[in-house]
C-alpha positions as CSV (number, residue, x, y, z in Angstrom):
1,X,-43.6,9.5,-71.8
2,X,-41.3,8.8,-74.7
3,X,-39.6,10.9,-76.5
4,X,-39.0,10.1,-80.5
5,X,-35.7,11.4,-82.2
6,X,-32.6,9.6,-82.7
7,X,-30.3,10.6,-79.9
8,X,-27.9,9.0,-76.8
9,X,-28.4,10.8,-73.6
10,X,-25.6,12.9,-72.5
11,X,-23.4,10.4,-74.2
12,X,-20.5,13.2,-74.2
13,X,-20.5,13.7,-70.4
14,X,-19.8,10.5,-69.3
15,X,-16.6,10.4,-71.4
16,X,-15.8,14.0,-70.7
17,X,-16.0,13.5,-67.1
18,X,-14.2,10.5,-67.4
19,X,-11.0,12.4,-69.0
20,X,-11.7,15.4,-65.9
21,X,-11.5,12.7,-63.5
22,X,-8.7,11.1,-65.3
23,X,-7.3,14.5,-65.5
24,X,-9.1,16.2,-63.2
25,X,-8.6,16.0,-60.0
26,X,-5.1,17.0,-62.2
27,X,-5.2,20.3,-63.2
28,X,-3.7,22.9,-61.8
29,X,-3.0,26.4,-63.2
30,X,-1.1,29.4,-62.3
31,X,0.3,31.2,-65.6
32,X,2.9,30.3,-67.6
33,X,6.5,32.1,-67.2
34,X,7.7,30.9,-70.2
35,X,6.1,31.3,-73.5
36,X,6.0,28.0,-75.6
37,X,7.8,28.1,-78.5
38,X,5.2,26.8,-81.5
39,X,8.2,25.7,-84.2
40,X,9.6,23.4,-81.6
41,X,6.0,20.8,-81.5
42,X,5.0,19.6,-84.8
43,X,1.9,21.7,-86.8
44,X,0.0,18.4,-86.7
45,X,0.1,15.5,-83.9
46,X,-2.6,12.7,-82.7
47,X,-3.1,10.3,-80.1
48,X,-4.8,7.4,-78.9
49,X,-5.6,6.6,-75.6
50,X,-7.2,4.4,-72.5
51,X,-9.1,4.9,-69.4
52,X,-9.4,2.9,-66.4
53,X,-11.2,4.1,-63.2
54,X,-12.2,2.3,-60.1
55,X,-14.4,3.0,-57.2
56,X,-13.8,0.2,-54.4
57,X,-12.0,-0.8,-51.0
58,X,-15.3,0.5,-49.2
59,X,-16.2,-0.1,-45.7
60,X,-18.7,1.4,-43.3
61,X,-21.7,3.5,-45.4
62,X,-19.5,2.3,-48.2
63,X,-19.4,-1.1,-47.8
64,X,-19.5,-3.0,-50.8
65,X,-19.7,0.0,-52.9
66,X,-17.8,0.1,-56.4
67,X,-18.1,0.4,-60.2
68,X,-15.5,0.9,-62.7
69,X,-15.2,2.8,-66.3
70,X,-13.0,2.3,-69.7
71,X,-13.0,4.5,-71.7
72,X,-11.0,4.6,-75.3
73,X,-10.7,7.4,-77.9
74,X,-8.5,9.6,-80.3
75,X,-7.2,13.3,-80.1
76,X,-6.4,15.0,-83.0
77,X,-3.8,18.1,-83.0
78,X,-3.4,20.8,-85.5
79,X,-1.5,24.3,-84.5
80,X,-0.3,27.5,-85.6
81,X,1.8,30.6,-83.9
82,X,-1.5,31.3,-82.0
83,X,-3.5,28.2,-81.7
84,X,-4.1,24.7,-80.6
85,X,-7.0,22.9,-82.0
86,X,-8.2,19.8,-80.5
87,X,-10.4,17.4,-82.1
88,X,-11.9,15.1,-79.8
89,X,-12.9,11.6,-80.8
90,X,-14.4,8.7,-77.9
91,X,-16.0,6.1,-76.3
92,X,-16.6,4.8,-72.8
93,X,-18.5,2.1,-71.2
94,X,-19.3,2.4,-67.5
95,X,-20.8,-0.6,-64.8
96,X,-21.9,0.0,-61.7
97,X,-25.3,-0.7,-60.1
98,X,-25.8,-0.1,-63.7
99,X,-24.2,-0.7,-67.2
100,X,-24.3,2.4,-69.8
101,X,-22.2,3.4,-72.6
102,X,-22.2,6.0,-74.9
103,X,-19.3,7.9,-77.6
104,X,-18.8,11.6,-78.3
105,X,-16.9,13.9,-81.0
106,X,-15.6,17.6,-80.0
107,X,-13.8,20.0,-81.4
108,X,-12.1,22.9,-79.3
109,X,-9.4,25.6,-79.1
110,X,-6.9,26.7,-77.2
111,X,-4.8,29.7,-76.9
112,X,-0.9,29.9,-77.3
113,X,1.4,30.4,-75.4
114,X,-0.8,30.1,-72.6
115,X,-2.5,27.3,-73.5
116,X,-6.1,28.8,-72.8
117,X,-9.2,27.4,-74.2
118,X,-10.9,30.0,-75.9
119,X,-14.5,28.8,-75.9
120,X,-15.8,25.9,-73.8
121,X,-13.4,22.6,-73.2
122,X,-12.9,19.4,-74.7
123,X,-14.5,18.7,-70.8
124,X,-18.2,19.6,-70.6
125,X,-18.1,20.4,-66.7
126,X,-15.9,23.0,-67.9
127,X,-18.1,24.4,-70.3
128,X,-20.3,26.9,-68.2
129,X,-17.0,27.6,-65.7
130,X,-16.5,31.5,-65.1
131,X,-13.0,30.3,-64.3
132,X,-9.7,30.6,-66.7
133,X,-9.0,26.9,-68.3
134,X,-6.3,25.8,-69.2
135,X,-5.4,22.5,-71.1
136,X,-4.5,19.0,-69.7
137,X,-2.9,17.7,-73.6
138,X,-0.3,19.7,-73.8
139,X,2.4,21.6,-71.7
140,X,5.6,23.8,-73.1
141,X,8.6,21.1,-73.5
142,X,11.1,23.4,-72.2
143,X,9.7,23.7,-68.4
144,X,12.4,23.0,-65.8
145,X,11.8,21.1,-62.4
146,X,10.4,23.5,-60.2
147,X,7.9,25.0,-62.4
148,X,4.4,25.4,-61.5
149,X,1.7,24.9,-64.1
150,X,-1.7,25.2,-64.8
151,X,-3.7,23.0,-66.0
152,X,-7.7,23.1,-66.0
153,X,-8.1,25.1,-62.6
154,X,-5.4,23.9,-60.4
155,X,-1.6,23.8,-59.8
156,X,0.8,21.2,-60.6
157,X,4.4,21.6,-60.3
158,X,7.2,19.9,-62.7
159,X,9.4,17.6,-60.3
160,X,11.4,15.8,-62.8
161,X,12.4,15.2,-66.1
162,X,12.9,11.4,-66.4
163,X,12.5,8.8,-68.8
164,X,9.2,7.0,-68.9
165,X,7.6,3.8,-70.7
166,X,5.5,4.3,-73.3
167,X,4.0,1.8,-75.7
168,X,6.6,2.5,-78.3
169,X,9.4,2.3,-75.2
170,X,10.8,5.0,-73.1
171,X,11.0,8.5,-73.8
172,X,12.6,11.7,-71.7
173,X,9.1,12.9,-69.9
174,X,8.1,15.7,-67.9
175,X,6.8,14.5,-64.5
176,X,4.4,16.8,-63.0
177,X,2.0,16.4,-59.4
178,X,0.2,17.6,-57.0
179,X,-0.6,16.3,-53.9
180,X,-2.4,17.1,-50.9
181,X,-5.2,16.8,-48.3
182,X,-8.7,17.9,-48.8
183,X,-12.0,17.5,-46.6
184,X,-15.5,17.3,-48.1
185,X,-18.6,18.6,-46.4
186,X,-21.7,18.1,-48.5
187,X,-24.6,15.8,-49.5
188,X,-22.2,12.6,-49.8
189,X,-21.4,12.7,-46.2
190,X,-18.3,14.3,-44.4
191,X,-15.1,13.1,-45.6
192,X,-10.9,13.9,-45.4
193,X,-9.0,13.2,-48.3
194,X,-5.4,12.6,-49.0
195,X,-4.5,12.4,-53.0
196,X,-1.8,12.3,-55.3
197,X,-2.4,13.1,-59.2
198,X,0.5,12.6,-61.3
199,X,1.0,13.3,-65.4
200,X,3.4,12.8,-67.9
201,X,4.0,15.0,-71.2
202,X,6.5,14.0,-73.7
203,X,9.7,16.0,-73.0
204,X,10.1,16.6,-77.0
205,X,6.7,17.6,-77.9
206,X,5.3,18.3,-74.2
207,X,1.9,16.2,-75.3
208,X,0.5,13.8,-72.9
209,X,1.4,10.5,-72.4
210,X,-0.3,9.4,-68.5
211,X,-2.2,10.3,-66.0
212,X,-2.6,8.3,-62.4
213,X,-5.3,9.7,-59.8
214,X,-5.3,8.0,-56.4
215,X,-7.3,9.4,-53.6
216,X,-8.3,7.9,-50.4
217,X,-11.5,9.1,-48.7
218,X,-12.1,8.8,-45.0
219,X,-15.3,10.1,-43.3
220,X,-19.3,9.8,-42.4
221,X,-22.3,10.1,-44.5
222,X,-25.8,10.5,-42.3
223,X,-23.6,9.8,-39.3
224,X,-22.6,6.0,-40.7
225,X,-17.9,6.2,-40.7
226,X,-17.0,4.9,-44.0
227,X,-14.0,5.3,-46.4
228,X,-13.1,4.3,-49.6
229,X,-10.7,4.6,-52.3
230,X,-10.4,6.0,-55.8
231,X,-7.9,5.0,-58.6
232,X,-7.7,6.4,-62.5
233,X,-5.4,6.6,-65.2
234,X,-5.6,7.8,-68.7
235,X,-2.8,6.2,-71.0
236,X,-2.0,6.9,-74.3
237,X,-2.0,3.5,-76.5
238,X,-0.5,4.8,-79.9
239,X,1.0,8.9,-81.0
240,X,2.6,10.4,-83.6
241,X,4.8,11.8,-81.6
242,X,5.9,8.4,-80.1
243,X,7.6,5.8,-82.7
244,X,6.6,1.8,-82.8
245,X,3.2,2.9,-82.3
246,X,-0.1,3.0,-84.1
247,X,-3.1,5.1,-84.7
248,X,-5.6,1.9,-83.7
249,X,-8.0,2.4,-80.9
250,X,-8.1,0.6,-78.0
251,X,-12.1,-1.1,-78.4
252,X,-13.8,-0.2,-75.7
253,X,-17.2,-2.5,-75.4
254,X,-20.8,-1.8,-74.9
255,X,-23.8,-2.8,-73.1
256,X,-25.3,-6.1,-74.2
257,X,-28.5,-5.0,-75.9
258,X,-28.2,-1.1,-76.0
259,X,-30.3,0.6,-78.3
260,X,-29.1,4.1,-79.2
261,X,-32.4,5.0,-82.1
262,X,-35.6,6.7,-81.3
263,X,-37.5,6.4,-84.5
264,X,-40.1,9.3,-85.1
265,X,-43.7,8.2,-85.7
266,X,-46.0,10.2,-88.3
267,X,-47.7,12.6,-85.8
268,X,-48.6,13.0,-81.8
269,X,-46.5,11.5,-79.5
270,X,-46.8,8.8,-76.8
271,X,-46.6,10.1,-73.3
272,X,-47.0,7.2,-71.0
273,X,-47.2,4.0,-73.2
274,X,-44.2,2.4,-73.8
275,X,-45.1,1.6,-77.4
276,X,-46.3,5.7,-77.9
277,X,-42.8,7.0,-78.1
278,X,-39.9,4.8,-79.4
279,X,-36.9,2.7,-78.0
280,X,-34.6,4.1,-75.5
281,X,-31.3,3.0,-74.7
282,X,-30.4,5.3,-71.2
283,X,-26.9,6.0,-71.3
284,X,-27.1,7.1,-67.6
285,X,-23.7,9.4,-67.5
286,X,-23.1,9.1,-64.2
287,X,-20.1,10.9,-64.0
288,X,-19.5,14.3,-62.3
289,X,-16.5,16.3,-62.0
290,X,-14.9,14.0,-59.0
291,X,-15.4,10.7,-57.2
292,X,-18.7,11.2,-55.9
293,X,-20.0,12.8,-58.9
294,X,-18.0,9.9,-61.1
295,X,-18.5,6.8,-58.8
296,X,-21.2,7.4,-56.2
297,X,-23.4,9.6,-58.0
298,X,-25.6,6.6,-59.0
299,X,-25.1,5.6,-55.5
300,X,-26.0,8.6,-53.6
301,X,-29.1,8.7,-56.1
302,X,-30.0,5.4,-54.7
303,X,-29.6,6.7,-51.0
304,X,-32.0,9.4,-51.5
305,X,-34.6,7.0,-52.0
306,X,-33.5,5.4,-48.7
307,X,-33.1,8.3,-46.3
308,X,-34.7,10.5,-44.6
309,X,-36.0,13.8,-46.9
310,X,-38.2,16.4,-45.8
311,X,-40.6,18.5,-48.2
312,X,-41.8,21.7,-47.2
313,X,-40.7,21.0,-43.8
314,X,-42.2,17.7,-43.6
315,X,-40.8,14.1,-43.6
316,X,-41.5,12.6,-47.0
317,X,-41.6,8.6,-48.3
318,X,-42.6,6.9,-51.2
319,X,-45.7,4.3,-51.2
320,X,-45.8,2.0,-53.5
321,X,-49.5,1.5,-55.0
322,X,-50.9,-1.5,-55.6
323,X,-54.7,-1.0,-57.0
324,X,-56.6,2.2,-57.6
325,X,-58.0,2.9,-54.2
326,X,-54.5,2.5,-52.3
327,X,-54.1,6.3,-54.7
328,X,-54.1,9.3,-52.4
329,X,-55.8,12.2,-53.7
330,X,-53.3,14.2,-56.2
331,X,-53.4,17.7,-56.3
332,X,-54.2,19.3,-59.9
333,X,-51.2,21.5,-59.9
334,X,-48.6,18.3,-59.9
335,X,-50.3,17.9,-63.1
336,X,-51.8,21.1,-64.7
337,X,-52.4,19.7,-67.8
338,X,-53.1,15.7,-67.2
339,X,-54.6,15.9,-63.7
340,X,-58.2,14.5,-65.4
341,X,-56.3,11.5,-66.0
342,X,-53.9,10.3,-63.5
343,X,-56.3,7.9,-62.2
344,X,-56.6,6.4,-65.7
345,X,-53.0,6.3,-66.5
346,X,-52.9,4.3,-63.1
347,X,-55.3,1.9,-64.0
348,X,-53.6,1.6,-66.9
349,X,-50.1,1.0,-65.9
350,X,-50.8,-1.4,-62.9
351,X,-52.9,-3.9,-65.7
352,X,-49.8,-3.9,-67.7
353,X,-47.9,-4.8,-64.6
354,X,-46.0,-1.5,-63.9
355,X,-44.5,0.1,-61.0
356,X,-46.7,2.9,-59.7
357,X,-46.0,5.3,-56.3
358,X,-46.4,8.4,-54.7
359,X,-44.7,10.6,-52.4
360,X,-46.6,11.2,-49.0
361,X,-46.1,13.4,-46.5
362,X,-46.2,13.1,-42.6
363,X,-49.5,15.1,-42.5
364,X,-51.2,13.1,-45.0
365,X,-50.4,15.0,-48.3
366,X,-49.3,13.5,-51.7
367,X,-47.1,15.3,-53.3
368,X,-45.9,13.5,-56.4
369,X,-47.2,10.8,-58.7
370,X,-44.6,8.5,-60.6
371,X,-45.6,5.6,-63.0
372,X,-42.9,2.9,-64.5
373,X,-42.0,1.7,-67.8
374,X,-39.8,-1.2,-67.6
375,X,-39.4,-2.6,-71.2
376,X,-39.3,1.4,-72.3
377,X,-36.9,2.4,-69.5
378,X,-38.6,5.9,-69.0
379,X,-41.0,7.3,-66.5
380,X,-44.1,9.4,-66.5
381,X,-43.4,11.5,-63.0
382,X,-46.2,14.1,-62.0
383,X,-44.2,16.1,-58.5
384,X,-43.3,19.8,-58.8
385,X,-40.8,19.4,-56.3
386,X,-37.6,18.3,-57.1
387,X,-36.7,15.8,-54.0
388,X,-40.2,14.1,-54.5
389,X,-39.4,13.4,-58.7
390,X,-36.2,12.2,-57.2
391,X,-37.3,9.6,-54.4
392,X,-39.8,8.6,-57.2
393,X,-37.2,8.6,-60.0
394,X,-34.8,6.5,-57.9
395,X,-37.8,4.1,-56.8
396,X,-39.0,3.7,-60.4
397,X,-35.3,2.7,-61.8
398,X,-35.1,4.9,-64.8
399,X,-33.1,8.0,-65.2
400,X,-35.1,9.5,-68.1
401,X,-38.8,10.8,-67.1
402,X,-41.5,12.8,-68.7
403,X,-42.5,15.6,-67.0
404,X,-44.9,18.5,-66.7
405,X,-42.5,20.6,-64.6
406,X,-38.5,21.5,-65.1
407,X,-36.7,20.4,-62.4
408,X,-33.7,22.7,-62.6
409,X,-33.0,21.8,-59.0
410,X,-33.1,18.8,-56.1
411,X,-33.4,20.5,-53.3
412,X,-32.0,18.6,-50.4
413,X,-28.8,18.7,-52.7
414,X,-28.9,22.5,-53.4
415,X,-28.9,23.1,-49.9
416,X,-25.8,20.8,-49.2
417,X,-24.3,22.8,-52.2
418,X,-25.2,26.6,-49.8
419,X,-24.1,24.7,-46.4
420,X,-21.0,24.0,-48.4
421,X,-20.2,27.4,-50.0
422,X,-20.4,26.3,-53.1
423,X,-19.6,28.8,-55.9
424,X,-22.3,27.3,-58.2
425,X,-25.8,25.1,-57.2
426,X,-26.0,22.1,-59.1
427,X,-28.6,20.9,-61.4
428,X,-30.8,18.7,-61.1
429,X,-31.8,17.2,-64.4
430,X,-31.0,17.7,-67.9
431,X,-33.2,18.0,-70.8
432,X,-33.0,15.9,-73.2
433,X,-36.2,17.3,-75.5
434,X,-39.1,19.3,-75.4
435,X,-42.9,18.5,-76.4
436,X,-45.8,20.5,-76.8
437,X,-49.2,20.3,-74.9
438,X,-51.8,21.5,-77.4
439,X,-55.7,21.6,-76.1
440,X,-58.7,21.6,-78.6
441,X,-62.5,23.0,-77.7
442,X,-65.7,21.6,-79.1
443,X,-65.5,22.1,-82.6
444,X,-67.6,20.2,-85.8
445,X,-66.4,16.6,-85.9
446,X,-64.2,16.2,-88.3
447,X,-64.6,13.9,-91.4
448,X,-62.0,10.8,-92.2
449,X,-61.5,8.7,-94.2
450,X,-63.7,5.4,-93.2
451,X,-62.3,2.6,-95.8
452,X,-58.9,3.1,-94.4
453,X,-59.1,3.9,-90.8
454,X,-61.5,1.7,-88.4
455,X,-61.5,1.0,-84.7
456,X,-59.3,-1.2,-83.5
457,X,-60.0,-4.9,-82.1
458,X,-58.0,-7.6,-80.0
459,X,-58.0,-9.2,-83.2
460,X,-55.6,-6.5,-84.4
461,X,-53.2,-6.5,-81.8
462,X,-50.4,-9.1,-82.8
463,X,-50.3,-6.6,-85.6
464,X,-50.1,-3.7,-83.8
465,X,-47.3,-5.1,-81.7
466,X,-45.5,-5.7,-84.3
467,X,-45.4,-2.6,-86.3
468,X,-44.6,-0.8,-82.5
469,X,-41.7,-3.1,-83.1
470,X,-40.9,-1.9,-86.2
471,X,-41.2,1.8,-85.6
472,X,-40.3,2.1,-81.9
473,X,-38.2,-1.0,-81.1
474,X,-40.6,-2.3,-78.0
475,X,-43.8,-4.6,-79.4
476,X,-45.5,-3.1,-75.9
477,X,-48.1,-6.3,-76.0
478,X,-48.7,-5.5,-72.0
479,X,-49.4,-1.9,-72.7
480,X,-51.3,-2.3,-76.0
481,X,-53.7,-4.7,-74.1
482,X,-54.4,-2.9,-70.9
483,X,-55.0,0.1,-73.1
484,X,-57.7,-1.8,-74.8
485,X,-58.9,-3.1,-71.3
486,X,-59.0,-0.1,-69.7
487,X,-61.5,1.5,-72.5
488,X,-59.3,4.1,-74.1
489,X,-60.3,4.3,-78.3
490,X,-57.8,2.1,-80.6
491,X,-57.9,3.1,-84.3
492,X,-56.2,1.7,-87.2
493,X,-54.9,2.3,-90.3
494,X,-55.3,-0.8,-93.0
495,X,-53.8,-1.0,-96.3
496,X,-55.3,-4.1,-98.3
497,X,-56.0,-5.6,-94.7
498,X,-52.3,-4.8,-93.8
499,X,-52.6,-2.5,-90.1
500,X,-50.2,0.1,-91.3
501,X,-51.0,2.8,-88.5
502,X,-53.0,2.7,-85.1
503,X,-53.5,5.4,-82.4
504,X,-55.4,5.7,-79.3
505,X,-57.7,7.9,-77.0
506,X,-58.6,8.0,-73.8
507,X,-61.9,9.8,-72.3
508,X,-62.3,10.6,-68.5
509,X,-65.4,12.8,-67.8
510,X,-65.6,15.6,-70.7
511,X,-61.5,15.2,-70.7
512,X,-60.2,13.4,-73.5
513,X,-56.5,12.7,-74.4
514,X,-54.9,11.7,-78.5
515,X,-51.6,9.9,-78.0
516,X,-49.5,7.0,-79.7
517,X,-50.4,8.3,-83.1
518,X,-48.2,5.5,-85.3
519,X,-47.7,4.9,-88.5
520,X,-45.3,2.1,-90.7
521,X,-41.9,3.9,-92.0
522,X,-43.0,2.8,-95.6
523,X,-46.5,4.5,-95.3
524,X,-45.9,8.1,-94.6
525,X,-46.3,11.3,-96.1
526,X,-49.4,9.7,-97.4
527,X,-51.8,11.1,-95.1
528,X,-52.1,8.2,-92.8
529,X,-51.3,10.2,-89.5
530,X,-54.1,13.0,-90.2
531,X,-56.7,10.7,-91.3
532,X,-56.0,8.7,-87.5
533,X,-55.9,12.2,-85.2
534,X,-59.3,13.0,-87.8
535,X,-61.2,9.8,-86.6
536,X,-60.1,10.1,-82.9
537,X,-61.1,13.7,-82.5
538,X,-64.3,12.8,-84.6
539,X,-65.2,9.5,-82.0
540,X,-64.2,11.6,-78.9
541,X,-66.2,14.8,-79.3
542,X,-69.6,12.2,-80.4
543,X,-69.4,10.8,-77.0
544,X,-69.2,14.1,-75.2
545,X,-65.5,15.3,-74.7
546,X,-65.5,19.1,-74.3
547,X,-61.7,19.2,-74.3
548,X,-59.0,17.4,-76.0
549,X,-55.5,17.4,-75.1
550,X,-52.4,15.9,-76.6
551,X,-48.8,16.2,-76.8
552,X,-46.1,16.5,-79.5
553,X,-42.6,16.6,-79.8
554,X,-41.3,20.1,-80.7
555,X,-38.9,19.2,-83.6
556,X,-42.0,16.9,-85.3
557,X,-43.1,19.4,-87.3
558,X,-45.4,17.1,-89.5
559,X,-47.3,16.7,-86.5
560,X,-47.5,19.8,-85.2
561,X,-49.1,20.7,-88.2
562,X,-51.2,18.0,-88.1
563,X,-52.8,18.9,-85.3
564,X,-52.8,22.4,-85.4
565,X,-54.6,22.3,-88.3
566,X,-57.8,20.7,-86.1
567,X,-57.5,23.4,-84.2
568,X,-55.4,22.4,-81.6
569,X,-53.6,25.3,-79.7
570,X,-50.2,25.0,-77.6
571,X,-51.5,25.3,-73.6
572,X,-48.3,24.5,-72.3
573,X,-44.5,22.4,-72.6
574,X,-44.0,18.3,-71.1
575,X,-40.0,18.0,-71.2
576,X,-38.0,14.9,-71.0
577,X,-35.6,15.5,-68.6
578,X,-32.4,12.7,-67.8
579,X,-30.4,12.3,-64.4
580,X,-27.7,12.1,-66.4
581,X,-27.3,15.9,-65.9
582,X,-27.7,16.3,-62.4
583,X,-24.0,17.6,-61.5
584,X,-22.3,18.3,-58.0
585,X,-20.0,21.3,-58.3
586,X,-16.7,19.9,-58.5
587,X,-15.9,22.6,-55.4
588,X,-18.7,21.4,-53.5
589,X,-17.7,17.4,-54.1
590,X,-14.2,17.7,-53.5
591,X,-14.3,20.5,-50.6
């Protein structure tokens, strides 16, 4: 399933998380003795900066492991008597088993002289915390060696005041650490830890100028030793506060090919299809609030796939499903609303050469259906429990899916996160939109609008393709075809002879289903979209459908309408939900 408005996925997390992890593993806090005097530090300051992280030196379980981030952006400062506002301005490219990239812009405050944010972070781990934060840019000048600091949640003491290079040469700095050993117990293995964190703040001002992280992780995961090895740092490139430097930002590049646009289409959307939605470029943010969450999230993702999980107290794998009659029965409630038709979207997908699987468990039970969508980079997963969308998630390659069921959690992770203590369970996915399921009964078939909208042929299909191209970014020839081939209803809209729309409908039984309603960005608001649903609900009741589903985004309110003004009644909500969300609590990770 697609989803159609213009957005990046969780493009702010992966750059906030880089900056945690940069300064993350950082922060300590403990109050401040000594109140910061405002008229010392300029009203207004900026900065520009860098990050570079690495994941590497594996061995054992992590053997071979290791991805990398930069990460480039601009800070802007303003301050009173009483306040530090921070406005927040980045990008950051990350590559892995995977490349994504994605920017953000935030605005916070903070609190003087205690240098408190006051509502949410410029750090979106932070966001939800229950915890006092405190913030990483900026520390009172005047602190002597000695001092302990807070900074985000932890403690950092000052243990010199040194000069230190800088791009516009050395300037007196305030050297602050902390350093330690830790021990992890949770779903990325058993580990001990030994790190030092180390920042600089300009002894004038007290704003940052570096951060390095190293931390050296030694352990098991499933029983396998393994170890590997951590490294960040977080540079500023150019200051105000620093002379001989400029305000330019460091270019950080992107992902060959990434598409950020979703394109919205004139009325219901798409919901398997890759040409029914729009183009997606998945900025997986695969960053959490430590390593594992940063670096091996992707990675432990992967390994669920691999290893052993169990579902209702019984082992679980996925299957892989090669024709229609290797497809286990499917219980109705993994789909409430589309269970009519999961044979059909199977027939479907495996004639346009997708991936299709299901999760099976030891006693025979299929709990979870999951179809692919390479050239759209979603998937349609049908699994109410969390570890089964997960194994088929991770064995389908996207990390966007449409689903009928919220996924707030993975299971097998939430109950690392209680054998761990954890203060917080982690999510699982995040949503990235909502759509509504609307169901139509019998009703008198509609009339439309014959000398513009006519069933659709092979004939039509280069056409077809190409205004899927236009409108959604993907021509979806494959899909387009099977549809045809597979007998759902193709309809399109012709201007002078020009196809300027097309949608489709499938019939199983008395079931029938509207998607991929689509129409050309210059022929809208001209009826086009109505006069397509019209003919579709009109063709599908004369051969016998007693029920008609469909499904449309909730912010396409032209649709909506369109619809509802057949009749058609909400019956339940399909979200789009992203891996990009599913966090570790930084507790959990680290401890």
């Amino acid at each position: 399933m697609r989803s159609e408005r213009v957005t990046s996925i969780d493009a702010a997390a992966a750059m906030r998380r880089a900056l945690v992890l940069a300064a993350s593993v950082l922060v300590a806090l403990s109050g401040l003795s000594t109140p910061a005097r405002a008229q010392e530090v300029p009203a207004t300051a900026w900065m520009t900066y860098s990050v570079e992280r690495t994941v590497d030196e594996g061995s054992g379980t992590y053997q071979g492991y290791t991805d990398g981030l930069r990460a480039s952006g601009r800070y802007d400062f303003t301050r009173d008597a009483t306040t530090l506002r921070i406005a927040a301005d980045y990008r950051w490219i990350y590559r892995g088993e995977r490349c994504e990239d994605g920017a953000e812009v935030r605005a916070v405050s903070v609190r003087l002289p205690d240098r408190e944010y006051v509502e949410g972070t410029d750090l979106d781990d932070y966001d939800d915390s229950r915890e006092r934060l405190f913030t990483w840019v900026w520390i009172p000048p005047e602190l002597a060696v000695g001092t302990r600091l807070a900074i985000l949640e932890h403690d950092f003491v000052v243990i010199d005041r040194e000069p230190h290079a800088t791009p516009g040469g050395e300037v007196p700095a305030i050297h602050v650490r902390a350093e330690g050993t830790d021990a992890r117990h949770d779903a990325y293995g058993d580990f001990q830890t030994d790190y030092v964190d180390d920042y600089w703040f300009d002894a004038a001002t007290g704003y940052f100028l570096e951060s390095r992280y190293v931390e050296h992780d030694r352990g098991a995961l499933e029983g396998v030793s393994g170890s590997f090895t951590w490294t960040e740092a977080v540079r500023v490139s150019g200051a105000s506060y620093l002379t001989g430097t400029s305000a330019a930002v460091e270019t950080t590049p992107s992902c060959a090919g990434a598409v950020t646009t979703r394109p919205s289409t004139d009325a219901d959307a798409g919901f398997l299809a890759v040409f029914l939605g729009s183009s997606v470029c998945l900025m997986f943010a695969v960053f959490g609030g430590t390593l594992a969450a940063l670096g091996a999230l992707v990675w432990l993702l992967r390994r669920i796939s691999r290893r052993k999980v169990t579902i209702e107290g019984r082992a679980a794998r996925v299957r892989p499903i090669a024709t229609r009659a290797n497809l286990s029965p499917i219980p109705s409630d993994e789909s409430p609303h589309f269970a009519a038709f999961l044979g059909h979207f199977v027939d479907h997908a495996l004639r346009a050469g997708e991936k299709v699987a299901v999760v099976d468990l030891d006693d025979g039970r299929c709990v979870g259906l999951g179809i692919g969508d390479a050239e759209g980079r979603v998937a349609s997963i049908f699994a109410r429990n969390g570890d089964a969308c997960e194994l088929l998630r991770a064995h389908l390659g996207p990390s966007e899916l449409f689903s009928e069921h919220r996924h707030e959690t993975i299971p097998s992770v939430q109950q690392a996160a209680i054998r761990a203590a954890a203060p917080t369970l982690p999510l699982a996915y995040n949503v990235v939109e909502t759509f509504e399921i609307l169901e139509l009964a019998p009703t008198e078939a509609p009339a439309y609008d014959a000398s513009v909208v006519s069933r659709m042929t092979e004939a039509d299909l280069p056409a077809v393709a190409a205004l899927s191209q236009e409108v959604h970014g993907v021509r979806g020839e494959r899909w387009l075809s099977s549809a045809l081939s597979v007998g759902d209803l193709g309809f399109v809209a012709k201007i002078d002879g020009v196809v300027v729309g097309y949608a489709f409908a499938s019939v199983v039984g008395d079931r029938a289903r509207l998607y991929g309603n689509t129409v050309g960005t210059a022929h809208r608001s001209k009826g086009l979209g109505r006069e397509l649903a019209r003919a579709r609900v009109a063709a599908v009741f004369a051969i016998g459908a007693s029920r008609v589903v469909t499904e449309v985004a909730t912010w396409n309110v032209a649709s909506l309408e369109v619809v509802r003004s057949l009749g058609f009644a909400k019956v339940g909500t399909m979200w789009v939900e992203t891996a990009s969300a599913l966090r570790v609590e930084r507790k959990l990770v680290r401890r």
